[in-house]
C-alpha positions as CSV (number, residue, x, y, z in Angstrom):
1,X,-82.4,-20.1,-213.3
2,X,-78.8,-20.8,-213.8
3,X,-76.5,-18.2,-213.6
4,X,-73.6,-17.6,-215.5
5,X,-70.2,-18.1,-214.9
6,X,-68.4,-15.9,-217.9
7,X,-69.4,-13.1,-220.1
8,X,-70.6,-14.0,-223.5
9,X,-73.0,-12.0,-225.8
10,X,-75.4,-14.6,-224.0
11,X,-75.5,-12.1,-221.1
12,X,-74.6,-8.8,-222.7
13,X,-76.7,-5.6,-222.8
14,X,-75.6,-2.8,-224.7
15,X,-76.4,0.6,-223.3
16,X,-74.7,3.1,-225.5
17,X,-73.7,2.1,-228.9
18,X,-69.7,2.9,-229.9
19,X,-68.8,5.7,-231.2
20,X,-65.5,7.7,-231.9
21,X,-65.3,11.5,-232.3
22,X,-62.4,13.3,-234.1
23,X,-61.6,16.3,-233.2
24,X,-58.4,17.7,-235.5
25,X,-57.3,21.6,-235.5
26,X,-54.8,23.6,-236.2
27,X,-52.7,25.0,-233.5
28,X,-49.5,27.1,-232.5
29,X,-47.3,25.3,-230.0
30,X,-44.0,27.1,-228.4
31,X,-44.5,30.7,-230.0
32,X,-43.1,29.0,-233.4
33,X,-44.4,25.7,-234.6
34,X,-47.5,25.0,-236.3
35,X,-49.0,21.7,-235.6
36,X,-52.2,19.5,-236.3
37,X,-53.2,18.0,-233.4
38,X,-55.6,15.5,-233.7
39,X,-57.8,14.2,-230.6
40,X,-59.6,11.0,-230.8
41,X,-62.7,9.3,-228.0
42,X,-64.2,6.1,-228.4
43,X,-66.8,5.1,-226.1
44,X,-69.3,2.3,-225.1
45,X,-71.4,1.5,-222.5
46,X,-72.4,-2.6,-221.7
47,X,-73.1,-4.7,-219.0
48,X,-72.9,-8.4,-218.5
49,X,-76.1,-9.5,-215.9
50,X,-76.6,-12.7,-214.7
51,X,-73.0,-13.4,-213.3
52,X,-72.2,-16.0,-210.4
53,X,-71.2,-14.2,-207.1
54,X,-68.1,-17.0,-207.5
55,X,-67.5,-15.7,-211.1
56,X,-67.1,-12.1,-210.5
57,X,-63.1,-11.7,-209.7
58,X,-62.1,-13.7,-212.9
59,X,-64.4,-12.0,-214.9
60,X,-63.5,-8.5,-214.0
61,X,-59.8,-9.8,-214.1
62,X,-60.5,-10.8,-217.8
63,X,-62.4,-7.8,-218.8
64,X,-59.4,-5.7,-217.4
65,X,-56.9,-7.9,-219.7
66,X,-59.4,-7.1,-222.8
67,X,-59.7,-3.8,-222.4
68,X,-55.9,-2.8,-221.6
69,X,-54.0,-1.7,-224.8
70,X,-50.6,0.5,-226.0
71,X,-52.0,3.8,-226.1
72,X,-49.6,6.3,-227.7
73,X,-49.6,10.2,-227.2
74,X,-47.2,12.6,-229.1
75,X,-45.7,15.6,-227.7
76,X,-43.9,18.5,-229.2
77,X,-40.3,19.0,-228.2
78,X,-38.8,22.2,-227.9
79,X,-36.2,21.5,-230.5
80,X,-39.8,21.3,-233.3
81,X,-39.6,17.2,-233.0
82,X,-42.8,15.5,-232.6
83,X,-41.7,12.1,-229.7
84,X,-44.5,9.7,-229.0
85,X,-45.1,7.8,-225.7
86,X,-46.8,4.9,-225.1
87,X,-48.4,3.7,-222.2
88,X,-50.1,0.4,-221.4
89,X,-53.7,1.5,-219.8
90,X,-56.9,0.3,-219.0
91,X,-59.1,2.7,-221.6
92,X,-62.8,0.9,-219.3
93,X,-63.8,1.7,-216.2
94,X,-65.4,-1.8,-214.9
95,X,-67.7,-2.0,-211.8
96,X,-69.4,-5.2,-210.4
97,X,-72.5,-4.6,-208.6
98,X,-74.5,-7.7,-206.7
99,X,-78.2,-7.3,-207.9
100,X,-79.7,-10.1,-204.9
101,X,-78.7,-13.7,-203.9
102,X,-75.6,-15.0,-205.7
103,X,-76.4,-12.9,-209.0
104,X,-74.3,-9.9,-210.1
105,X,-74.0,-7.5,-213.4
106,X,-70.4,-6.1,-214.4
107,X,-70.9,-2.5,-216.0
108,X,-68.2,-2.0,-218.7
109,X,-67.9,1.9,-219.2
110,X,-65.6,2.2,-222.5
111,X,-63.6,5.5,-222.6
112,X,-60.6,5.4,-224.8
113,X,-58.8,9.0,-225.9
114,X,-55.6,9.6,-227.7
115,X,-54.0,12.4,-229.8
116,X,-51.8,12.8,-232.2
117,X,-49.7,15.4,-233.4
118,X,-48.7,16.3,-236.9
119,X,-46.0,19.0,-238.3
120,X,-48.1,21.4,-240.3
121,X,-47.1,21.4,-244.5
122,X,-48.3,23.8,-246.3
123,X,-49.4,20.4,-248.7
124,X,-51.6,19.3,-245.4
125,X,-53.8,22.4,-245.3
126,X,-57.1,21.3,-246.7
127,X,-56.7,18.6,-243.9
128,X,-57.9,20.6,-241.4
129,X,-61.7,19.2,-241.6
Protein backbone atom coordinates (compact mmCIF):
# COMPACT_ATOMS: atom_id res chain seq x y z
CA UNK A 1 0.00 0.00 0.00
CA UNK A 2 1.34 3.40 -0.85
CA UNK A 3 0.88 6.03 1.47
CA UNK A 4 0.21 9.39 0.97
CA UNK A 5 2.17 12.28 0.90
CA UNK A 6 -0.59 15.32 1.02
CA UNK A 7 -4.12 15.60 2.08
CA UNK A 8 -6.74 15.34 -0.68
CA UNK A 9 -10.36 14.23 -0.37
CA UNK A 10 -8.47 10.91 -1.53
CA UNK A 11 -7.72 10.42 2.21
CA UNK A 12 -10.34 12.40 3.94
CA UNK A 13 -12.93 11.19 6.48
CA UNK A 14 -15.42 13.28 7.71
CA UNK A 15 -16.49 12.82 11.29
CA UNK A 16 -18.95 15.62 12.14
CA UNK A 17 -20.64 17.36 9.37
CA UNK A 18 -20.28 21.57 9.51
CA UNK A 19 -22.46 23.36 11.05
CA UNK A 20 -22.86 27.04 12.33
CA UNK A 21 -25.08 28.13 15.27
CA UNK A 22 -26.41 31.72 15.69
CA UNK A 23 -26.98 32.80 18.71
CA UNK A 24 -28.33 36.79 18.53
CA UNK A 25 -30.03 38.58 21.81
CA UNK A 26 -30.75 41.50 23.11
CA UNK A 27 -28.65 42.92 25.84
CA UNK A 28 -27.86 45.93 28.20
CA UNK A 29 -24.18 46.92 28.11
CA UNK A 30 -22.74 49.79 30.52
CA UNK A 31 -26.04 50.58 32.59
CA UNK A 32 -27.23 52.60 29.29
CA UNK A 33 -26.83 51.11 25.85
CA UNK A 34 -28.93 48.57 24.27
CA UNK A 35 -27.12 46.32 21.98
CA UNK A 36 -27.64 43.17 19.70
CA UNK A 37 -25.00 40.97 20.07
CA UNK A 38 -24.74 38.38 17.84
CA UNK A 39 -22.49 35.09 18.52
CA UNK A 40 -21.64 32.80 15.82
CA UNK A 41 -19.68 28.77 15.95
CA UNK A 42 -18.89 26.81 13.11
CA UNK A 43 -17.50 23.52 13.55
CA UNK A 44 -16.15 20.36 11.79
CA UNK A 45 -14.53 17.44 12.54
CA UNK A 46 -12.18 15.40 9.67
CA UNK A 47 -9.18 13.50 9.54
CA UNK A 48 -6.73 12.80 6.70
CA UNK A 49 -5.37 8.81 7.28
CA UNK A 50 -2.90 7.29 5.39
CA UNK A 51 -0.14 10.11 5.68
CA UNK A 52 3.70 9.45 5.17
CA UNK A 53 5.67 9.74 8.50
CA UNK A 54 7.98 12.14 6.13
CA UNK A 55 4.77 14.08 5.08
CA UNK A 56 3.46 14.93 8.36
CA UNK A 57 5.30 18.57 9.23
CA UNK A 58 4.37 20.06 5.76
CA UNK A 59 1.06 18.87 5.98
CA UNK A 60 0.19 20.14 9.43
CA UNK A 61 2.12 23.32 8.31
CA UNK A 62 -0.36 23.68 5.41
CA UNK A 63 -3.42 22.79 7.23
CA UNK A 64 -2.42 25.60 9.81
CA UNK A 65 -2.01 28.15 6.73
CA UNK A 66 -5.75 26.90 5.61
CA UNK A 67 -7.31 27.24 8.44
CA UNK A 68 -5.90 30.65 9.77
CA UNK A 69 -8.20 33.71 8.88
CA UNK A 70 -8.97 37.64 10.07
CA UNK A 71 -11.32 37.04 12.69
CA UNK A 72 -13.08 40.26 13.80
CA UNK A 73 -14.81 40.83 17.37
CA UNK A 74 -16.60 44.20 18.26
CA UNK A 75 -16.66 45.73 21.57
CA UNK A 76 -18.69 48.45 23.06
CA UNK A 77 -16.85 51.62 24.14
CA UNK A 78 -17.76 53.46 26.93
CA UNK A 79 -18.40 56.64 24.88
CA UNK A 80 -21.79 54.10 23.04
CA UNK A 81 -19.21 53.38 19.91
CA UNK A 82 -19.26 49.88 18.67
CA UNK A 83 -14.77 49.32 17.56
CA UNK A 84 -13.95 46.07 15.98
CA UNK A 85 -10.68 44.13 16.25
CA UNK A 86 -9.34 41.77 14.20
CA UNK A 87 -6.99 39.13 14.89
CA UNK A 88 -5.28 36.66 12.60
CA UNK A 89 -6.05 33.05 14.38
CA UNK A 90 -5.89 29.61 13.88
CA UNK A 91 -9.97 28.83 14.22
CA UNK A 92 -8.60 24.33 14.05
CA UNK A 93 -7.09 22.61 16.46
CA UNK A 94 -4.84 20.01 14.35
CA UNK A 95 -3.24 16.88 15.92
CA UNK A 96 -0.99 14.22 14.03
CA UNK A 97 -1.18 10.87 15.54
CA UNK A 98 1.26 7.80 14.10
CA UNK A 99 -1.18 4.84 13.66
CA UNK A 100 2.02 1.95 13.06
CA UNK A 101 5.07 1.85 10.73
CA UNK A 102 5.52 5.06 8.67
CA UNK A 103 1.59 5.67 8.46
CA UNK A 104 -0.07 8.60 10.34
CA UNK A 105 -3.75 10.34 10.41
CA UNK A 106 -3.95 14.31 10.98
CA UNK A 107 -7.30 15.04 13.10
CA UNK A 108 -8.62 18.52 11.90
CA UNK A 109 -11.01 19.74 14.88
CA UNK A 110 -12.77 22.94 13.28
CA UNK A 111 -13.92 25.52 15.90
CA UNK A 112 -14.44 28.90 14.58
CA UNK A 113 -16.51 31.65 16.93
CA UNK A 114 -17.11 35.30 16.47
CA UNK A 115 -19.53 38.03 17.62
CA UNK A 116 -20.74 40.92 16.54
CA UNK A 117 -22.29 43.76 18.04
CA UNK A 118 -25.08 45.93 16.78
CA UNK A 119 -26.63 49.37 18.20
CA UNK A 120 -30.17 48.59 19.00
CA UNK A 121 -33.02 50.78 16.66
CA UNK A 122 -36.13 50.68 17.58
CA UNK A 123 -36.47 49.73 13.40
CA UNK A 124 -34.21 46.44 14.33
CA UNK A 125 -36.64 44.98 16.85
CA UNK A 126 -38.31 42.19 15.14
CA UNK A 127 -34.57 41.13 14.49
CA UNK A 128 -34.18 39.61 17.62
CA UNK A 129 -35.01 35.92 16.25
Amino acid sequence: MSLFTTHTDANKQQLQAPFTRVTKRLTVRLGIYLIWETDNTYTEKFKYVGIHRDSVNEIVGDLTSEHTENITNYVLLENGVIEGTTANTCVADITATPVGGLMWEIDVNVNKSWRSLETFTPQSQQGGG
